[in-house]
C-alpha positions as CSV (number, residue, x, y, z in Angstrom):
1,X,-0.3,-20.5,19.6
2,X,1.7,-17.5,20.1
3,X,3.7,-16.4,23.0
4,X,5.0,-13.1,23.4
5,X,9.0,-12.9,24.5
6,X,9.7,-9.3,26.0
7,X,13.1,-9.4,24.6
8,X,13.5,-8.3,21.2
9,X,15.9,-10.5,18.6
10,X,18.0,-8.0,18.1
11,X,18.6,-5.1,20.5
12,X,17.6,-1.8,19.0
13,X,18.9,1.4,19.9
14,X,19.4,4.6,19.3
15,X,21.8,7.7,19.9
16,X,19.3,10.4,19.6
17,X,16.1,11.4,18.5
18,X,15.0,11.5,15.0
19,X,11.6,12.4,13.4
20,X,12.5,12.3,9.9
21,X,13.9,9.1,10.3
22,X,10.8,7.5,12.5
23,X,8.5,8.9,9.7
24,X,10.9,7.2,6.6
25,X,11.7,3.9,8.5
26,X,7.6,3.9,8.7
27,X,8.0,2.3,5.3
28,X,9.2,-1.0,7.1
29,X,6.6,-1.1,9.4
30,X,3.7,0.0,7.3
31,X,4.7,0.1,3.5
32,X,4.2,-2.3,1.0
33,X,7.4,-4.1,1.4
34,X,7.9,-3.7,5.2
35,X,7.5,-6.3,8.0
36,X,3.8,-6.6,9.1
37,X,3.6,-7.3,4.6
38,X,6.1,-9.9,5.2
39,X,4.2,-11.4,8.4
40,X,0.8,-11.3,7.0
41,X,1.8,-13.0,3.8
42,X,3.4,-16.2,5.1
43,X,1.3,-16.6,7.6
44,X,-2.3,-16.5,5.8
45,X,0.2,-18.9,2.9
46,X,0.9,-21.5,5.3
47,X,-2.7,-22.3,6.0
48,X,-3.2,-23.8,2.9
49,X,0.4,-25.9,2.5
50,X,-0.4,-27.0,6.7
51,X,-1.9,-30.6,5.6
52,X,-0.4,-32.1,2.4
53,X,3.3,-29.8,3.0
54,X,3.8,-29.7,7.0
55,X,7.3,-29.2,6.5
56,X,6.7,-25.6,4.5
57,X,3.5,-24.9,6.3
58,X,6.5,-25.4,9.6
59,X,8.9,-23.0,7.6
60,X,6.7,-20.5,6.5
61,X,5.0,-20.2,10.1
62,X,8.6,-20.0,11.1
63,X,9.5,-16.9,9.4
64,X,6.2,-15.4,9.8
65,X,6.6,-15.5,13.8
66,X,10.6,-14.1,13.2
67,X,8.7,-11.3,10.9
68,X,6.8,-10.3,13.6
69,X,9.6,-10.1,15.8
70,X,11.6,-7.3,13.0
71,X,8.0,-5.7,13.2
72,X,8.5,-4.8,17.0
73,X,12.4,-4.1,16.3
74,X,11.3,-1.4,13.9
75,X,8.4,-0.1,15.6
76,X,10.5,0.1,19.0
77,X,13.0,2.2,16.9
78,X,10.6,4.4,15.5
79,X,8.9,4.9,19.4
80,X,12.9,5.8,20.5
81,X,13.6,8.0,17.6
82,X,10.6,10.4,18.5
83,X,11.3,10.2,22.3
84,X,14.6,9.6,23.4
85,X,15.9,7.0,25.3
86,X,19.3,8.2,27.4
87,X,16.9,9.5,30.6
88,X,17.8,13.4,29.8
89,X,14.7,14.3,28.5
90,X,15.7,17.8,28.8
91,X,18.8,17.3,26.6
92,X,17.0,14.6,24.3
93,X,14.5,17.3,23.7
94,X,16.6,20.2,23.0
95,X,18.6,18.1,20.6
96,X,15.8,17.2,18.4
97,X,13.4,18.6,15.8
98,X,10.4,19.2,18.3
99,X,12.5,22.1,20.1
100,X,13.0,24.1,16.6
101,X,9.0,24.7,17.3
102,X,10.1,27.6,20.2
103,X,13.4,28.9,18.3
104,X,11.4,31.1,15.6
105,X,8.9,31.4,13.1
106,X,11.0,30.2,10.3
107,X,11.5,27.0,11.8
108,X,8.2,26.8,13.1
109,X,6.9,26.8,9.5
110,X,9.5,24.1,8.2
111,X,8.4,22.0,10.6
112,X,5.0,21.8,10.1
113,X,5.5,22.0,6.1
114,X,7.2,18.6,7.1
115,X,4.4,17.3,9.3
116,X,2.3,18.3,6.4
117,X,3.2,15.3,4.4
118,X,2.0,12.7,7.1
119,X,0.4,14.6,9.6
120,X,-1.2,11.8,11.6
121,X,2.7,10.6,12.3
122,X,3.9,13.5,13.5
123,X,0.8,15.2,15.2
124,X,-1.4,12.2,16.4
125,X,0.7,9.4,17.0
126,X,2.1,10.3,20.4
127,X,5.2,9.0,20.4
128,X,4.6,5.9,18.5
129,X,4.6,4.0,14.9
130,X,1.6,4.3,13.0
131,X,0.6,1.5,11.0
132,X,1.0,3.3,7.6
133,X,3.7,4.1,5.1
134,X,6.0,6.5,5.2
135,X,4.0,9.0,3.1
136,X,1.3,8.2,5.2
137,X,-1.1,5.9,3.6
138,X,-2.8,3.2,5.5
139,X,-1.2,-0.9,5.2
140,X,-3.7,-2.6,3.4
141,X,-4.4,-6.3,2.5
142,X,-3.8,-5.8,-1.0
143,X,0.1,-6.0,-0.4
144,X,-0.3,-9.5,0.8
145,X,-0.1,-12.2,-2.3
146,X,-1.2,-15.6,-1.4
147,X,-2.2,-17.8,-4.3
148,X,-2.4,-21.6,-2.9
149,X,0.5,-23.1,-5.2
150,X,3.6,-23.5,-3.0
151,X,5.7,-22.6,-6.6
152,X,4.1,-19.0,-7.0
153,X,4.0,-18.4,-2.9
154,X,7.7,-19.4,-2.8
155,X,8.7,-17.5,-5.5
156,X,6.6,-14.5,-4.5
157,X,8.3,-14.8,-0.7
158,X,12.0,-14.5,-2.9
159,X,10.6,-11.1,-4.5
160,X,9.5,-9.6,-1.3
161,X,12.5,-10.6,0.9
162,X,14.5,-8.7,-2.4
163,X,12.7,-5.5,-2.2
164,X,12.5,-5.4,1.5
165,X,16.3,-5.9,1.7
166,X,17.2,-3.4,-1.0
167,X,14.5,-0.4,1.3
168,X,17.1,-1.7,4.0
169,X,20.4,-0.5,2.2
170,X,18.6,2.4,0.5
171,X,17.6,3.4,4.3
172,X,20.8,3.1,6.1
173,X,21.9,5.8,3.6
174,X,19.5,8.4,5.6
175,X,20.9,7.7,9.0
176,X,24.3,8.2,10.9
177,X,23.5,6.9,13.9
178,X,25.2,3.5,14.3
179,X,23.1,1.8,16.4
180,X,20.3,2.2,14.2
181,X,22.8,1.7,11.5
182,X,23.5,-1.6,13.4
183,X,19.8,-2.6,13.7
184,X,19.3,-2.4,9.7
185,X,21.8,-4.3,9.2
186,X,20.7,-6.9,11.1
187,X,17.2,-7.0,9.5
188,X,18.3,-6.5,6.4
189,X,21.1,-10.0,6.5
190,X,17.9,-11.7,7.6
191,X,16.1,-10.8,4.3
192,X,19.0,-12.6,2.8
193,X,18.7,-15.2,5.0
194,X,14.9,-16.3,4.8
195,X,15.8,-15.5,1.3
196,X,18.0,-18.4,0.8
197,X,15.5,-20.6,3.0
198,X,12.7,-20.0,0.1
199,X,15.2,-20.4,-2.6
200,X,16.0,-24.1,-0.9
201,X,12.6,-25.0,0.1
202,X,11.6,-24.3,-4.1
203,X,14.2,-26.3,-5.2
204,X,12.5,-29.2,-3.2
205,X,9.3,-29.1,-5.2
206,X,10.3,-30.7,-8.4
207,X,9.2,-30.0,-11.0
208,X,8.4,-26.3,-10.2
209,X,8.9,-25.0,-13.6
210,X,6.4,-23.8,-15.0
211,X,4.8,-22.5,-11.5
212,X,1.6,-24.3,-11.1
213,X,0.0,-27.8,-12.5
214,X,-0.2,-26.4,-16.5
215,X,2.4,-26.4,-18.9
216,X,2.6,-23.6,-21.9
217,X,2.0,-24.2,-25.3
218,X,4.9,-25.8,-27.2
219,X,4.3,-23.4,-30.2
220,X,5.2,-20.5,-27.9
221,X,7.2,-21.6,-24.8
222,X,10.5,-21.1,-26.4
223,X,9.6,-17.9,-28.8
224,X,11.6,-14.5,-28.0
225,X,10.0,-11.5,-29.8
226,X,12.2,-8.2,-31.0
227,X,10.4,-5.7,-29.8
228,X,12.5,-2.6,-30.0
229,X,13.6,-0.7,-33.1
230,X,17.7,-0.7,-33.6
231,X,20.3,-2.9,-33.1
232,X,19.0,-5.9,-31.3
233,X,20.7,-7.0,-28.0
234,X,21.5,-10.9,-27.8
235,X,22.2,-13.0,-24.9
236,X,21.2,-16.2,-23.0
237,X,17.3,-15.0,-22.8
238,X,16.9,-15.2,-26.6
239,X,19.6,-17.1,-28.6
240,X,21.2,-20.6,-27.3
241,X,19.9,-23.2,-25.5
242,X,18.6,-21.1,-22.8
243,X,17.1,-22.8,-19.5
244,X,16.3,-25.7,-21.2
245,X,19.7,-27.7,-21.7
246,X,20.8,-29.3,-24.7
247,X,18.5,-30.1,-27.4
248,X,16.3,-27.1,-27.1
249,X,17.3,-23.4,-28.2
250,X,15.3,-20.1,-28.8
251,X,13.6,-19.3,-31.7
252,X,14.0,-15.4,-32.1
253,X,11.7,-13.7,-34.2
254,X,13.5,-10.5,-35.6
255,X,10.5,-8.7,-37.5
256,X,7.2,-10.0,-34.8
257,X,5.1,-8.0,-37.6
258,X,5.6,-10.2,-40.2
259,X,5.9,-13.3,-38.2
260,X,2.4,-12.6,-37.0
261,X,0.7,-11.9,-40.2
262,X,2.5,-15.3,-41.7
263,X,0.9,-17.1,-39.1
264,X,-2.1,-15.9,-39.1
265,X,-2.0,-14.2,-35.8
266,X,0.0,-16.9,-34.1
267,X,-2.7,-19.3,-34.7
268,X,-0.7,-21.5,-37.6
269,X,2.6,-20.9,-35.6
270,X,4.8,-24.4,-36.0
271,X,6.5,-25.4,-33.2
272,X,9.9,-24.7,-33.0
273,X,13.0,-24.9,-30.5
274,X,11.8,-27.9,-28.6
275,X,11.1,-31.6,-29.6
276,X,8.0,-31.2,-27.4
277,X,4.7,-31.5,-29.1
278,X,1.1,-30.3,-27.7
279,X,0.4,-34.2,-26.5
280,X,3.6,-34.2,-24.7
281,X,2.2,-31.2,-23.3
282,X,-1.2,-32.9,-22.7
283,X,0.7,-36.4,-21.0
284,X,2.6,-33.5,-18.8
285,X,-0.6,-31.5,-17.5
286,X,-2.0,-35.1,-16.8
287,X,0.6,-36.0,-15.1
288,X,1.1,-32.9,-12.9
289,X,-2.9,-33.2,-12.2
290,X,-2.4,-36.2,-10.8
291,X,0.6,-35.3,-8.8
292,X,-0.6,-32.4,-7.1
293,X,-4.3,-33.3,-6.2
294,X,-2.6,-36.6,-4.7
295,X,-0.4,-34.3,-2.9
296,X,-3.0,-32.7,-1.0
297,X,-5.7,-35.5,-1.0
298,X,-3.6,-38.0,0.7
299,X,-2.5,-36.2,3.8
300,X,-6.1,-35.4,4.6
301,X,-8.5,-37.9,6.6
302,X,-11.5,-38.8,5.0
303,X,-12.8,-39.1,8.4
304,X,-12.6,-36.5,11.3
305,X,-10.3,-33.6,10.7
306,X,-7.7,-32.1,13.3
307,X,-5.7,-29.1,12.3
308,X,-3.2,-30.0,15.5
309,X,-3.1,-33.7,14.9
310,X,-3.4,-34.8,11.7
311,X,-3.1,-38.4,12.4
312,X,-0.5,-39.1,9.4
313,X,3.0,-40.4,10.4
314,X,6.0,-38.7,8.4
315,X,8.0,-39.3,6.0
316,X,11.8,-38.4,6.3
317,X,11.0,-35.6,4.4
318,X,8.2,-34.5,6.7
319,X,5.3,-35.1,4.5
320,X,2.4,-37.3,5.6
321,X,2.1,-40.8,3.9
């Protein structure tokens, strides 16, 4: 159930129309890694953590409602950077792009090579946000990534909140007004924020390394590969003990040609860098089998189902028992 609050969470302004902002801060209400993207995608996650994880299926219902929320701050700044908001539509008008239309040919003809680039913004929208990106193209479904293991979907939710808080910065260098200034700042903090939130709710899944129930190959898992001609650039991703702790250490292969062809394309590889071996591996993906499909098969009644009351007291930790 959703109910609409007229006031926004943050109260967006602005000193003065704008069209060329409007049609870039499009890419926040429309793009690939603007608002309605964030909103969509932990919304249609949640469905599938709502049983056996109620406490993420909670937090990721959470900051899908707050997303939807930025969505109307953004698309109520795009509607006041094409119209105006200080009551003197007169001056508004004359101050803005629109107005060049009656001052000459010359800027007649900039203007609409700018339209030309997203013409249904600027022509056809009347006024408002269209739900596209800033270049025009439609939002689509494809930008949402939903893949039903908490790991990946938490870990995916990190990613987007990092490249919709880095379009925030890169946009409040195309602006000087400070109240929109202001506004992107504020959505951009809570990128951090929910952020942070995903970061903590991950580290509560344990283990979540590797992401999902399988575990990799022993032979390969701790393999780094030169792949670049020249002097070779060392660090904490290919020499040392890595991730892994003490005990286990990268096994860097300098010349991968060779290395192949001695092992028979891989196949004969040894296993090195890790005392694991492939029935420690086998034991693990048991293990984790069992884990997870317990997980999800014990909060759900083998009788009549209720997605508002499950029927399962909590834990401390939230989850059904």
């Amino acid at each position: 159930m959703f109910h609409h609050v007229k006031e926004l969470q943050f109260d967006a302004r602005v000193t003065k129309p704008d069209p060329r902002f409007a049609t870039l801060l499009l890419e926040q209400f429309g793009g690939a890694n603007g608002e309605l993207k964030a909103a969509m995608q932990y919304f249609v996650q949640a469905f599938s953590a709502r049983q056996p994880y109620p406490e993420k299926y909670d937090l990721l219902m959470d900051i899908a409602t707050e997303e939807f929320s930025h969505l109307e701050i953004v698309g109520a700044t795009i509607t006041m950077l094409l119209q105006g908001i200080n009551g003197e539509l007169k001056d508004a008008a004359e101050s803005s792009d629109l107005m060049r239309l009656m001052r000459g040919t010359g800027e007649r003809e900039q203007l609409i090579q700018e339209a030309a680039t997203n013409p249904q913004f600027l022509v056809l929208s009347g006024g408002g946000p269209t739900l596209t990106n800033s270049q025009g193209v439609p939002w689509q479904g494809s930008y949402v990534n939903a893949n039903g293991d908490l790991t990946v979907d938490l870990r995916s939710n990190i990613a987007a909140e990092s490249r919709a808080k880095i379009v925030y910065e890169y946009l409040m260098q195309f602006t000087d007004d400070p109240y929109v200034i202001d506004s992107l700042r504020f959505l951009m903090t809570r990128e951090v924020a929910h952020m942070q939130m995903f970061t903590a709710a991950l580290e509560t899944i344990q283990p979540n390394f590797p992401p999902g129930v399988l575990q990799g190959d022993p032979r390969y898992t701790h393999v780094y590969y030169n792949m670049s001609n020249g002097q070779s650039t060392r660090g904490p991703w290919n020499q040392g003990q890595g991730p892994w702790g003490e005990g286990e250490h990268w096994d860097y292969v300098d010349d991968p040609v060779q290395e192949v062809l001695r092992t028979k394309g891989s196949i004969q590889r040894q296993v090195r860098g890790t005392n694991r071996t492939e029935q420690d591996m086998r034991q693990l993906n048991e293990q984790m089998s069992r884990q997870r499909s317990q997980e999800v098969n014990q909060a759900i009644s083998s009788g009549q189902n209720s997605w508002s009351i499950t029927g399962t007291p909590a834990n401390s930790d939230g989850r059904g028992r």
